[in-house]
FIKOLZA-1660 file (N, C-alpha, C; in steps of 0.1 Angstrom, whole numbers, plus 5000, padded with zeros to 4 digits):
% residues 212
   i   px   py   pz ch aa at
   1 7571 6391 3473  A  X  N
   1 7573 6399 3485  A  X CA
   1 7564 6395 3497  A  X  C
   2 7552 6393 3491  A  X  N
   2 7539 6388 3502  A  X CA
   2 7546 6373 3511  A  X  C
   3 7549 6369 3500  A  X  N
   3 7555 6351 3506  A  X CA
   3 7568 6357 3520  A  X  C
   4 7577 6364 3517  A  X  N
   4 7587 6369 3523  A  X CA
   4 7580 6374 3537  A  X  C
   5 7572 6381 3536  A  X  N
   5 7571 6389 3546  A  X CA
   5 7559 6377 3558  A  X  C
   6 7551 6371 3553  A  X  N
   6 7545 6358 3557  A  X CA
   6 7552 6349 3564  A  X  C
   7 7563 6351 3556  A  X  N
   7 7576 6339 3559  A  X CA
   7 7580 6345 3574  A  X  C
   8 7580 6354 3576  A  X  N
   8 7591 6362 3585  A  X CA
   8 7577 6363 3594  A  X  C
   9 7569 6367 3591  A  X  N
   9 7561 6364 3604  A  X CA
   9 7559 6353 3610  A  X  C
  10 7554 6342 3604  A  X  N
  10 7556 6332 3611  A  X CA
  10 7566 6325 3615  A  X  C
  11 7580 6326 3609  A  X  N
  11 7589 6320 3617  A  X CA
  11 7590 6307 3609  A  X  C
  12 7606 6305 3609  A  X  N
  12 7611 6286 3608  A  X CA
  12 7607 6280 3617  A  X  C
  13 7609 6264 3614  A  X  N
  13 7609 6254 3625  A  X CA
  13 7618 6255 3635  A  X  C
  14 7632 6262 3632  A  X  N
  14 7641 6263 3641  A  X CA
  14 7634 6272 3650  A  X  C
  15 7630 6284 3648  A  X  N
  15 7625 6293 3659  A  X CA
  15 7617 6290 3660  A  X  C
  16 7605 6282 3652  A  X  N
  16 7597 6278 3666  A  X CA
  16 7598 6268 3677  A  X  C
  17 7608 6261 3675  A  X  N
  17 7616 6248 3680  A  X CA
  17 7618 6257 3696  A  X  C
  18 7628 6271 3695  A  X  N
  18 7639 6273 3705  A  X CA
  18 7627 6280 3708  A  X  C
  19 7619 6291 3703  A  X  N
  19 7609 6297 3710  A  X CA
  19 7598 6290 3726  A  X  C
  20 7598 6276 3717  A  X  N
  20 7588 6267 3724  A  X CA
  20 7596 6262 3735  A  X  C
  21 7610 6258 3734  A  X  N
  21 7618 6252 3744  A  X CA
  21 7622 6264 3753  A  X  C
  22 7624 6274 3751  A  X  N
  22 7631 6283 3760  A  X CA
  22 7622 6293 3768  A  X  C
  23 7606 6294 3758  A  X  N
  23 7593 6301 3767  A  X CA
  23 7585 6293 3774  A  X  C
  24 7590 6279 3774  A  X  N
  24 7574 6269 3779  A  X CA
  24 7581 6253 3786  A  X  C
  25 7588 6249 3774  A  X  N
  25 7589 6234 3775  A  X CA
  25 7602 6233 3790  A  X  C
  26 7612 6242 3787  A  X  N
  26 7624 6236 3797  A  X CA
  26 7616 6247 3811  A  X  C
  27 7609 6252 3812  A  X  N
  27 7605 6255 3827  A  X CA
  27 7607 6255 3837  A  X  C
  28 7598 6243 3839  A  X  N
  28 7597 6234 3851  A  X CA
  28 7612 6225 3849  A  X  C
  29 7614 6220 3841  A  X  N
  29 7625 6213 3841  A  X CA
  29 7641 6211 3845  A  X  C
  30 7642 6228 3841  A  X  N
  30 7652 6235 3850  A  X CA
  30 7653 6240 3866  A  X  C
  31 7640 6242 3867  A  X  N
  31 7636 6246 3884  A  X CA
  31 7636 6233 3886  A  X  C
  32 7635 6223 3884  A  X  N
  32 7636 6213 3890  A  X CA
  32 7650 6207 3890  A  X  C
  33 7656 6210 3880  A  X  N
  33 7672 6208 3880  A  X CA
  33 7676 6213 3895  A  X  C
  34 7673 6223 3893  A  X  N
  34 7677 6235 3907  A  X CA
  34 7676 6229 3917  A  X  C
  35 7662 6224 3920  A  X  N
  35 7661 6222 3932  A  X CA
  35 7669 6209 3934  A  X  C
  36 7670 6195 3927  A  X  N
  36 7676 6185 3931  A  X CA
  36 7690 6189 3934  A  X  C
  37 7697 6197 3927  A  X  N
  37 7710 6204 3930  A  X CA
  37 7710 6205 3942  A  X  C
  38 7699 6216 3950  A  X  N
  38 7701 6221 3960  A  X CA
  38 7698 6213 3974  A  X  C
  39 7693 6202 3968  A  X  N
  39 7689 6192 3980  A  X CA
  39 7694 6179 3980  A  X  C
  40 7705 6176 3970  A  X  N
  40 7718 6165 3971  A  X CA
  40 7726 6170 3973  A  X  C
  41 7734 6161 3971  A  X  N
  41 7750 6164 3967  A  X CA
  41 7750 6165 3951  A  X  C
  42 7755 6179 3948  A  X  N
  42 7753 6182 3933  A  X CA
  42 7765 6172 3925  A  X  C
  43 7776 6167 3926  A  X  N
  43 7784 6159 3921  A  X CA
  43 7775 6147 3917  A  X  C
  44 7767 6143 3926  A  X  N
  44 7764 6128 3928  A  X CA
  44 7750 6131 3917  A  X  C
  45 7741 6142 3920  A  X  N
  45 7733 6145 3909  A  X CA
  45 7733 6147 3898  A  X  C
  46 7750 6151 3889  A  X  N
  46 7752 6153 3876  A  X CA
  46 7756 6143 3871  A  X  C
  47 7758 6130 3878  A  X  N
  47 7766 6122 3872  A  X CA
  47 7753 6108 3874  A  X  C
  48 7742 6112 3879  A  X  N
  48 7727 6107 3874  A  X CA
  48 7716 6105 3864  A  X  C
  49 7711 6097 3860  A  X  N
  49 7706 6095 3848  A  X CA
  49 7694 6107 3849  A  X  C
  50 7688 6111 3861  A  X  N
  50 7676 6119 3863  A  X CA
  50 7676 6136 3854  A  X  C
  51 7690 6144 3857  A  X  N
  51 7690 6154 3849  A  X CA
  51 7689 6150 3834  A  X  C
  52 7693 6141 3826  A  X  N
  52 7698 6145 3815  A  X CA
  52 7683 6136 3809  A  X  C
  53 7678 6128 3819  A  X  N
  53 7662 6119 3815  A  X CA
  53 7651 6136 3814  A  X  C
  54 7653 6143 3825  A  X  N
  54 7641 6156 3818  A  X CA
  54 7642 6164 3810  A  X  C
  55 7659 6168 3813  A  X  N
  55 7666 6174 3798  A  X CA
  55 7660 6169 3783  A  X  C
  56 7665 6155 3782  A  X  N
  56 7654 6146 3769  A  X CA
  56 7639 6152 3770  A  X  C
  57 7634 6146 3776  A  X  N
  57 7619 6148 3780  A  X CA
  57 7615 6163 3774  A  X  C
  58 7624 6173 3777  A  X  N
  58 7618 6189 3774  A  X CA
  58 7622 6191 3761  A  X  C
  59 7631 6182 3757  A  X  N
  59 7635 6183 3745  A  X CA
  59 7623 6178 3733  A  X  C
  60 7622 6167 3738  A  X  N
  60 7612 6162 3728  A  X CA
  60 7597 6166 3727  A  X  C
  61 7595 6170 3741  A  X  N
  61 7582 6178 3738  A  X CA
  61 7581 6190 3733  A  X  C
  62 7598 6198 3729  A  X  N
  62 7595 6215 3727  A  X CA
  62 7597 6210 3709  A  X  C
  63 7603 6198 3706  A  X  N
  63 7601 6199 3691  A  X CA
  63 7589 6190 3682  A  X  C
  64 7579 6182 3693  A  X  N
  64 7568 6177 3688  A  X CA
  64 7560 6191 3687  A  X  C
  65 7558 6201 3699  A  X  N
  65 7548 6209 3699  A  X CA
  65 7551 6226 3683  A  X  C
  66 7562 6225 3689  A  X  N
  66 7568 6229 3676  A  X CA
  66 7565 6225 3663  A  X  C
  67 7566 6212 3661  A  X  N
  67 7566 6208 3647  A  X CA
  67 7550 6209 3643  A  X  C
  68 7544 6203 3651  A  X  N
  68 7530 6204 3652  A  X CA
  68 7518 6218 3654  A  X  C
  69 7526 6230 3657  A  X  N
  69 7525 6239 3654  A  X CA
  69 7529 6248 3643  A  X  C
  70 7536 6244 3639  A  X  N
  70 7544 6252 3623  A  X CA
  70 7535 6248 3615  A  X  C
  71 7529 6233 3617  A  X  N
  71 7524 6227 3606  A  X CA
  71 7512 6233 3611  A  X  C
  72 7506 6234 3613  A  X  N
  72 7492 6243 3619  A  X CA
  72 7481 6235 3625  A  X  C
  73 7491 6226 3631  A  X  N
  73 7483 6213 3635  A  X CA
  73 7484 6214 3648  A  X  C
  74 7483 6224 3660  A  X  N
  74 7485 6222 3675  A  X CA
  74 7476 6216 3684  A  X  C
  75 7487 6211 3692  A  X  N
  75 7479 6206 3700  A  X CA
  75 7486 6206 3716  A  X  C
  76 7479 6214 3719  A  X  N
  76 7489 6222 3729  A  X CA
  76 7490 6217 3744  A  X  C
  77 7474 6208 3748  A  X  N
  77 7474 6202 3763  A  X CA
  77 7479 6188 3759  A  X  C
  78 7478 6182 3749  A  X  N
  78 7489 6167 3746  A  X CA
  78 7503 6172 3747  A  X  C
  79 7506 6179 3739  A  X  N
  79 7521 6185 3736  A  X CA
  79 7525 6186 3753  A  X  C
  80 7518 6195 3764  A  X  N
  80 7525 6199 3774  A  X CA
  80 7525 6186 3783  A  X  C
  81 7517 6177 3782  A  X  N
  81 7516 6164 3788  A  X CA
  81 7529 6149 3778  A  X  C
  82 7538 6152 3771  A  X  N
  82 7547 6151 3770  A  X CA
  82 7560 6147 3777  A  X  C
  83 7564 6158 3782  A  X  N
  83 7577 6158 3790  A  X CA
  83 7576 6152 3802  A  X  C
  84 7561 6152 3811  A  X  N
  84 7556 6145 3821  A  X CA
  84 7560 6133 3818  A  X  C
  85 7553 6129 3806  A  X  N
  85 7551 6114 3805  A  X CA
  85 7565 6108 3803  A  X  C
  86 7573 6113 3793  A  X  N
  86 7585 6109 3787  A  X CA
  86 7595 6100 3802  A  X  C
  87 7595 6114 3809  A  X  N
  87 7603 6114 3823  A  X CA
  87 7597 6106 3831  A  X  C
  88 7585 6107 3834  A  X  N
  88 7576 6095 3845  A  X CA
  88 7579 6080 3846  A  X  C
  89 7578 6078 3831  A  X  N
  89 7576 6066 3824  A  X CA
  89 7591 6060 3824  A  X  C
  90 7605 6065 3823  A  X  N
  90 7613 6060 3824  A  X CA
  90 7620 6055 3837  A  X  C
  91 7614 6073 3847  A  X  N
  91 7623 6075 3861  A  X CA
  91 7615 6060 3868  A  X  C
  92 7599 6053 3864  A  X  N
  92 7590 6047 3868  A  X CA
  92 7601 6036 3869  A  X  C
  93 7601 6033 3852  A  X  N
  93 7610 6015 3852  A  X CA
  93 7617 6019 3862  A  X  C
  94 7629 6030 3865  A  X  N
  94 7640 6030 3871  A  X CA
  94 7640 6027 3885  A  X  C
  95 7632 6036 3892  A  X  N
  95 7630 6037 3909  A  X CA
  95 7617 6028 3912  A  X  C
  96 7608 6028 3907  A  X  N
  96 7596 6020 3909  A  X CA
  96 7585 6035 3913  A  X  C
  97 7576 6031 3921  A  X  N
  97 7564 6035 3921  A  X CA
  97 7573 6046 3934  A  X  C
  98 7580 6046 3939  A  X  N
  98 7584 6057 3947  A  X CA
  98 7588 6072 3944  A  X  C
  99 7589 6069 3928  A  X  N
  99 7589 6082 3922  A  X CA
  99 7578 6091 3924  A  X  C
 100 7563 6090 3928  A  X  N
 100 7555 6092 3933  A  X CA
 100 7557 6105 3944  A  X  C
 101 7565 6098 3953  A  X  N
 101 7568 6104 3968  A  X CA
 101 7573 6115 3968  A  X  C
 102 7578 6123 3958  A  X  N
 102 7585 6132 3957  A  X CA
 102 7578 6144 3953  A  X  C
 103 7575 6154 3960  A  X  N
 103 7560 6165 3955  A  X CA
 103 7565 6173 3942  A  X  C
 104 7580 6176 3936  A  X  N
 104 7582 6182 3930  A  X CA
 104 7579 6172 3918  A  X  C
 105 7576 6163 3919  A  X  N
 105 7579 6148 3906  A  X CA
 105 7558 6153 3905  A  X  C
 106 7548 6150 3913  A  X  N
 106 7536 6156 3911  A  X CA
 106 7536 6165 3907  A  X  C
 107 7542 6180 3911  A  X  N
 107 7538 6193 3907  A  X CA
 107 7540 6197 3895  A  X  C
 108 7556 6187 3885  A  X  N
 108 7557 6183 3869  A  X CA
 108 7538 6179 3865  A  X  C
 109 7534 6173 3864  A  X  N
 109 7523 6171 3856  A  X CA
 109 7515 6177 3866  A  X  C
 110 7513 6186 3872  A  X  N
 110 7502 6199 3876  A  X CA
 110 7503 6206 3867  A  X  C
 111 7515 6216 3864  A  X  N
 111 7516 6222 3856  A  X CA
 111 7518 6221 3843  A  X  C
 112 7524 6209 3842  A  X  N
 112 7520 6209 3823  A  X CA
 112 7507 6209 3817  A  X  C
 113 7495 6197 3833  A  X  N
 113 7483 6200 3829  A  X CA
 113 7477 6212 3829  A  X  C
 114 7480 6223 3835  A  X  N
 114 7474 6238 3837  A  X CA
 114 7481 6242 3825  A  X  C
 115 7493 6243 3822  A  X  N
 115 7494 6254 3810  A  X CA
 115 7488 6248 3799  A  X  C
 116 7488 6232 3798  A  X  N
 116 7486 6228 3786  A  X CA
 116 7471 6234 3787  A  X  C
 117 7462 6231 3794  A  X  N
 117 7449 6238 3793  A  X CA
 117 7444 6249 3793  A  X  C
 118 7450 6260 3797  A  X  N
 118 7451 6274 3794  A  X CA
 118 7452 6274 3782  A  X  C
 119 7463 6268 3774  A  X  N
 119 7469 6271 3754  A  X CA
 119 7458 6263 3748  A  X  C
 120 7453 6249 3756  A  X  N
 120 7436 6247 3747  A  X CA
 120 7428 6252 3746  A  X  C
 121 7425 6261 3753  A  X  N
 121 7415 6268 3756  A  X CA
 121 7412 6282 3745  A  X  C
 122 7428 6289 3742  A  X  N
 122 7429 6299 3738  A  X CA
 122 7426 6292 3724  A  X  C
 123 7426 6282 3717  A  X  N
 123 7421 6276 3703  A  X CA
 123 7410 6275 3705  A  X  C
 124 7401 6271 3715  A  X  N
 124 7386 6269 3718  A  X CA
 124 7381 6280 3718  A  X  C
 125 7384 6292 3726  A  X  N
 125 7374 6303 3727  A  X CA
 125 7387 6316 3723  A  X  C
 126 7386 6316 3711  A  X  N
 126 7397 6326 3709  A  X CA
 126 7389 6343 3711  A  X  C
 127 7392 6352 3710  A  X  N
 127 7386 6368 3710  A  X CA
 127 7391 6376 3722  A  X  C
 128 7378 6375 3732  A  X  N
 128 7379 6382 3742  A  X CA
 128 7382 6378 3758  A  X  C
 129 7382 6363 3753  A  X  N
 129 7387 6351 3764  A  X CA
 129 7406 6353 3761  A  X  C
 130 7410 6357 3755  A  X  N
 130 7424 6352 3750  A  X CA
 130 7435 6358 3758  A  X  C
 131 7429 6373 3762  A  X  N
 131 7434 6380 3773  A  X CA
 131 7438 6376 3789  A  X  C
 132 7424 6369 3790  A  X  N
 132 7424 6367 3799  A  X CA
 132 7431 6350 3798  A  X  C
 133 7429 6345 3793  A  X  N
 133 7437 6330 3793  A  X CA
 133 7454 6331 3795  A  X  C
 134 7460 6344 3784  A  X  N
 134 7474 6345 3786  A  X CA
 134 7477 6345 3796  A  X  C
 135 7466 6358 3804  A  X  N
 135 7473 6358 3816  A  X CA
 135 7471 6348 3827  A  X  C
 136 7460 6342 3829  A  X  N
 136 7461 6323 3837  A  X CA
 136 7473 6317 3834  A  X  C
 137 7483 6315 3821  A  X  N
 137 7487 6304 3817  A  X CA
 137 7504 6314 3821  A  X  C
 138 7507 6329 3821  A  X  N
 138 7519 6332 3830  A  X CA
 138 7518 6330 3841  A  X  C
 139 7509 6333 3849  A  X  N
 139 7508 6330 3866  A  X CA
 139 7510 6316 3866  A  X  C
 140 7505 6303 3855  A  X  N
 140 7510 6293 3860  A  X CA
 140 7521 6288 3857  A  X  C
 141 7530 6297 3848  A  X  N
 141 7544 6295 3846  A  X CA
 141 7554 6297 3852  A  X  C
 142 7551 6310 3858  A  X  N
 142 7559 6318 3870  A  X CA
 142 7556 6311 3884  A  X  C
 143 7544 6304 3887  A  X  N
 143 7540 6298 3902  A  X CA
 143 7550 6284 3896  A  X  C
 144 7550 6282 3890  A  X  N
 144 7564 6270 3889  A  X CA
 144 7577 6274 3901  A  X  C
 145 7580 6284 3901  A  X  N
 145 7590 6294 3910  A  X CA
 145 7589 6290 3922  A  X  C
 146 7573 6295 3923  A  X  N
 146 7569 6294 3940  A  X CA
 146 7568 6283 3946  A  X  C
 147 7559 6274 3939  A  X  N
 147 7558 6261 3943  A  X CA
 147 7572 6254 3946  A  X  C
 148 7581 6256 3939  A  X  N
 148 7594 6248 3940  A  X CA
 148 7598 6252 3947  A  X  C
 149 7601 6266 3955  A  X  N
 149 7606 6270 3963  A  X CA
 149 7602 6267 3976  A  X  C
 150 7584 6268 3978  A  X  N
 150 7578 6262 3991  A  X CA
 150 7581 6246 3994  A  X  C
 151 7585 6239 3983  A  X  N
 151 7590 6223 3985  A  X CA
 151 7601 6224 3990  A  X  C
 152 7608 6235 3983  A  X  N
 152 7622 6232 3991  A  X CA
 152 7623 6234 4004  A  X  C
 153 7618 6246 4008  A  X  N
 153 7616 6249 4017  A  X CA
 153 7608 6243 4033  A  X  C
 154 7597 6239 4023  A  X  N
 154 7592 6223 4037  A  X CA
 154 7601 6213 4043  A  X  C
 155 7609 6211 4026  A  X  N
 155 7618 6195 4030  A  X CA
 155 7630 6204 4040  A  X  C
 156 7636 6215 4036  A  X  N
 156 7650 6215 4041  A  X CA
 156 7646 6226 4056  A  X  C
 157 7632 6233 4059  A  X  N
 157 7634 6234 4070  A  X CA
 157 7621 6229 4080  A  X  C
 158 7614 6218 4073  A  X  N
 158 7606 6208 4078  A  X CA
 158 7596 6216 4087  A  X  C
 159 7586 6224 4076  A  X  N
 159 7575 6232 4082  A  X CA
 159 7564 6223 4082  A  X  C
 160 7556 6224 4098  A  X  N
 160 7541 6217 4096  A  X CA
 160 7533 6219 4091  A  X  C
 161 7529 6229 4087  A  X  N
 161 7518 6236 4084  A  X CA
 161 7520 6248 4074  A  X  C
 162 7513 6254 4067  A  X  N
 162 7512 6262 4053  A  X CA
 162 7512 6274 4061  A  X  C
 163 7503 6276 4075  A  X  N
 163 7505 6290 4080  A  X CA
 163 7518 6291 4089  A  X  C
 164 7523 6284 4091  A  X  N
 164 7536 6282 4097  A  X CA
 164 7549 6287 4085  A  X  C
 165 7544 6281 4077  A  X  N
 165 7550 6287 4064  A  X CA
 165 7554 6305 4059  A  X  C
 166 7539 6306 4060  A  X  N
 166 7535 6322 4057  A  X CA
 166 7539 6332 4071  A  X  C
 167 7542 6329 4078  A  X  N
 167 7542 6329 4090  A  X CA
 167 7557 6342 4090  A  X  C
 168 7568 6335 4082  A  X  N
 168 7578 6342 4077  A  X CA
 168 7578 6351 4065  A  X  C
 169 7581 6363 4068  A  X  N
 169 7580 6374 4063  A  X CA
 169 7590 6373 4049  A  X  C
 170 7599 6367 4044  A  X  N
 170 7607 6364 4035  A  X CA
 170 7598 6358 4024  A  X  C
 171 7587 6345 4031  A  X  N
 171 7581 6334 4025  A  X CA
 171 7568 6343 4020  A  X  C
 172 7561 6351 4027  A  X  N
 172 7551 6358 4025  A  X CA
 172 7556 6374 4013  A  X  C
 173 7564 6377 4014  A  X  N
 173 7569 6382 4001  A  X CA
 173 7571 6377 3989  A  X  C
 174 7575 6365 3987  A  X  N
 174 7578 6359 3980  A  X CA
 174 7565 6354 3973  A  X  C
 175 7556 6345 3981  A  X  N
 175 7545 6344 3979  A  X CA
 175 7534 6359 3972  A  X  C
 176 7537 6368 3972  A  X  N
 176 7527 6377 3968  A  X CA
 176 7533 6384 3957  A  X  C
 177 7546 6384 3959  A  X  N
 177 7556 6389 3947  A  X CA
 177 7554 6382 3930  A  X  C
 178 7560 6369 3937  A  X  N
 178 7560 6359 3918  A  X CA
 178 7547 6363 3910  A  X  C
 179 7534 6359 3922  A  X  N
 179 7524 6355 3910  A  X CA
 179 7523 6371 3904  A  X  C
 180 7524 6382 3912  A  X  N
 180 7519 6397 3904  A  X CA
 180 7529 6393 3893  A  X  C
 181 7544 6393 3892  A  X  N
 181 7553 6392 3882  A  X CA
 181 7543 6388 3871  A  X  C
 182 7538 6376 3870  A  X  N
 182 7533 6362 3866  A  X CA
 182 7521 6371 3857  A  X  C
 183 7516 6381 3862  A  X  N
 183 7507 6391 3862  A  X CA
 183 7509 6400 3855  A  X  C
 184 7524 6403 3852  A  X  N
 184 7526 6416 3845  A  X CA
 184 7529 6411 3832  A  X  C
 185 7539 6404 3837  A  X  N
 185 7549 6389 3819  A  X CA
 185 7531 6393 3812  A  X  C
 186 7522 6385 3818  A  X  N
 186 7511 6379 3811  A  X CA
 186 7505 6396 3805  A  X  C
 187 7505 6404 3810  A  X  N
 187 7500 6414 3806  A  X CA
 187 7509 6419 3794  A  X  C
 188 7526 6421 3792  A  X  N
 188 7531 6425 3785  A  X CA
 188 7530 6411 3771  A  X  C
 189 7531 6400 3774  A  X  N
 189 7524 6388 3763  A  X CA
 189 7512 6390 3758  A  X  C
 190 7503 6398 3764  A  X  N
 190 7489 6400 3755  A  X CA
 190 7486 6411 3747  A  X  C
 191 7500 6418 3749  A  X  N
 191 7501 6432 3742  A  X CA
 191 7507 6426 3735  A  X  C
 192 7520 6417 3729  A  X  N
 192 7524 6415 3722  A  X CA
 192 7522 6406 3710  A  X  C
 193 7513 6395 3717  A  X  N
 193 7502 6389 3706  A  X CA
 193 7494 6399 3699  A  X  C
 194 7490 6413 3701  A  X  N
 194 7478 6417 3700  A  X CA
 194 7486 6425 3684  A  X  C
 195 7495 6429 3690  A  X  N
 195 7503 6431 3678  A  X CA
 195 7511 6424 3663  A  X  C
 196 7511 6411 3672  A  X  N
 196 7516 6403 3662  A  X CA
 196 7507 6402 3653  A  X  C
 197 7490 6398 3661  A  X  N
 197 7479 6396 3649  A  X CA
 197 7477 6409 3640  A  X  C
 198 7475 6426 3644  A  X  N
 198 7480 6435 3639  A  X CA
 198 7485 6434 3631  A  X  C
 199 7498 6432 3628  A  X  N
 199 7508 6426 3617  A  X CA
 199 7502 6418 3602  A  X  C
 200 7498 6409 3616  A  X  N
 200 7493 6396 3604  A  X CA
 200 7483 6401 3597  A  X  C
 201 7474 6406 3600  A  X  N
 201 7463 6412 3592  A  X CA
 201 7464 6425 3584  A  X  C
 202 7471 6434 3587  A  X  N
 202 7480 6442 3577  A  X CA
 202 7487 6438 3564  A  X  C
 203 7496 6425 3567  A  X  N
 203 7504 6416 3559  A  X CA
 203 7492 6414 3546  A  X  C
 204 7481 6405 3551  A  X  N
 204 7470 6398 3543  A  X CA
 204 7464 6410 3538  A  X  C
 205 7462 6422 3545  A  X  N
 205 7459 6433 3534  A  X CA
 205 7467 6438 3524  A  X  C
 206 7479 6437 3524  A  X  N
 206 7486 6443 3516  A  X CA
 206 7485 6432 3507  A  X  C
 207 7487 6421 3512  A  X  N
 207 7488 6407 3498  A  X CA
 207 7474 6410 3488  A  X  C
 208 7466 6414 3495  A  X  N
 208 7447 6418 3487  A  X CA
 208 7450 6427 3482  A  X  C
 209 7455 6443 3481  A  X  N
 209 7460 6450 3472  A  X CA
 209 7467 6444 3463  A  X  C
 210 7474 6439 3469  A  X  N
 210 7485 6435 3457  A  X CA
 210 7485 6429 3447  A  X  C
 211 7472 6414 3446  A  X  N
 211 7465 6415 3439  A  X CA
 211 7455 6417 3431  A  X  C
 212 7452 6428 3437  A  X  N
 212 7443 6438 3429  A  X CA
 212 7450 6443 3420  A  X  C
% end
């Protein structure tokens, strides 16, 4: 019964596979789907090697980090620097060093480097730091949002300046809106880890009676 209930807390590889791809890995990767949509011609962009190259990319990072987690082996700032590399390294051969030019193609490895280092960190200093790390590592999931949105928004209505930006009352909602979100997610995620551990140490007590 103890193995059963162990089992069910921690989850298959399948769920940790879709957990990891659908809370972390595809991200950025879909906001960035979005935005190239919205700033080509979406025909001419589906029928591109570039969507289905980060598509790969999120894929293979959400079942390395996955795998590598189940097995109890994580490694969570390599794992997020993955999908960067996978995509960089191919779009590189493809376009050349102009893949560079493109802020949303940088702001991919900003943020895998920030989350991935937020989730290192919470293995380094686990306790009373942990709270506060979840919540760094939602704001930097959710500012994926913002950022993409202020790119878009420079390129398609060609702002000079960041206060020129803020300047619009739409842009400045938006801007103060996401990260609180980013703020709450992270708050209702640290309640639910706090639980999970709850659980897990419950579990391990009853396995200690049990054999007693």
């Amino acid at each position: 019964m103890n193995s059963i209930v162990d089992t069910r807390l921690k989850g298959s590889s399948r769920s940790f596979f879709f957990r990891e791809f659908f809370t972390n890995s595809a991200y950025f990767p879909l906001a960035n789907i979005f935005l190239e949509l919205l700033l080509n011609e979406p025909f001419e962009y589906l029928i591109e090697p570039d969507l289905y190259l980060i598509l790969f990319a999120a894929v293979v990072q959400a079942w390395l980090i996955s795998r590598w987690h189940y097995n109890g082996k994580p490694r969570p700032l390599l794992g997020n620097l993955i999908g960067p590399l996978i995509y960089t390294g191919i779009e590189i051969a493809l376009e050349g060093k102009g893949f560079f030019a493109n802020p949303n193609h940088l702001a991919y490895w900003f943020f895998a480097a920030a989350i991935g280092t937020t989730q290192q960190l919470r293995l380094m200093l686990p306790g009373r730091y942990a709270n506060v790390l979840i919540l760094l590592e939602n704001l930097a999931r959710t500012s994926i949002l913002l950022v993409m949105y202020t790119i878009l928004e420079f390129i398609t209505d060609d702002y000079a300046t960041l206060g020129e930006f803020l300047h619009n009352p739409t842009h400045l909602f938006v801007v103060i809106t996401i990260p609180f979100i980013g703020l709450m997610i992270g708050l209702a995620n640290s309640s639910a880890e706090r639980y999970l551990e709850i659980l897990k140490e419950t579990a391990a007590q009853l396995k200690e009676y049990s054999e007693w």
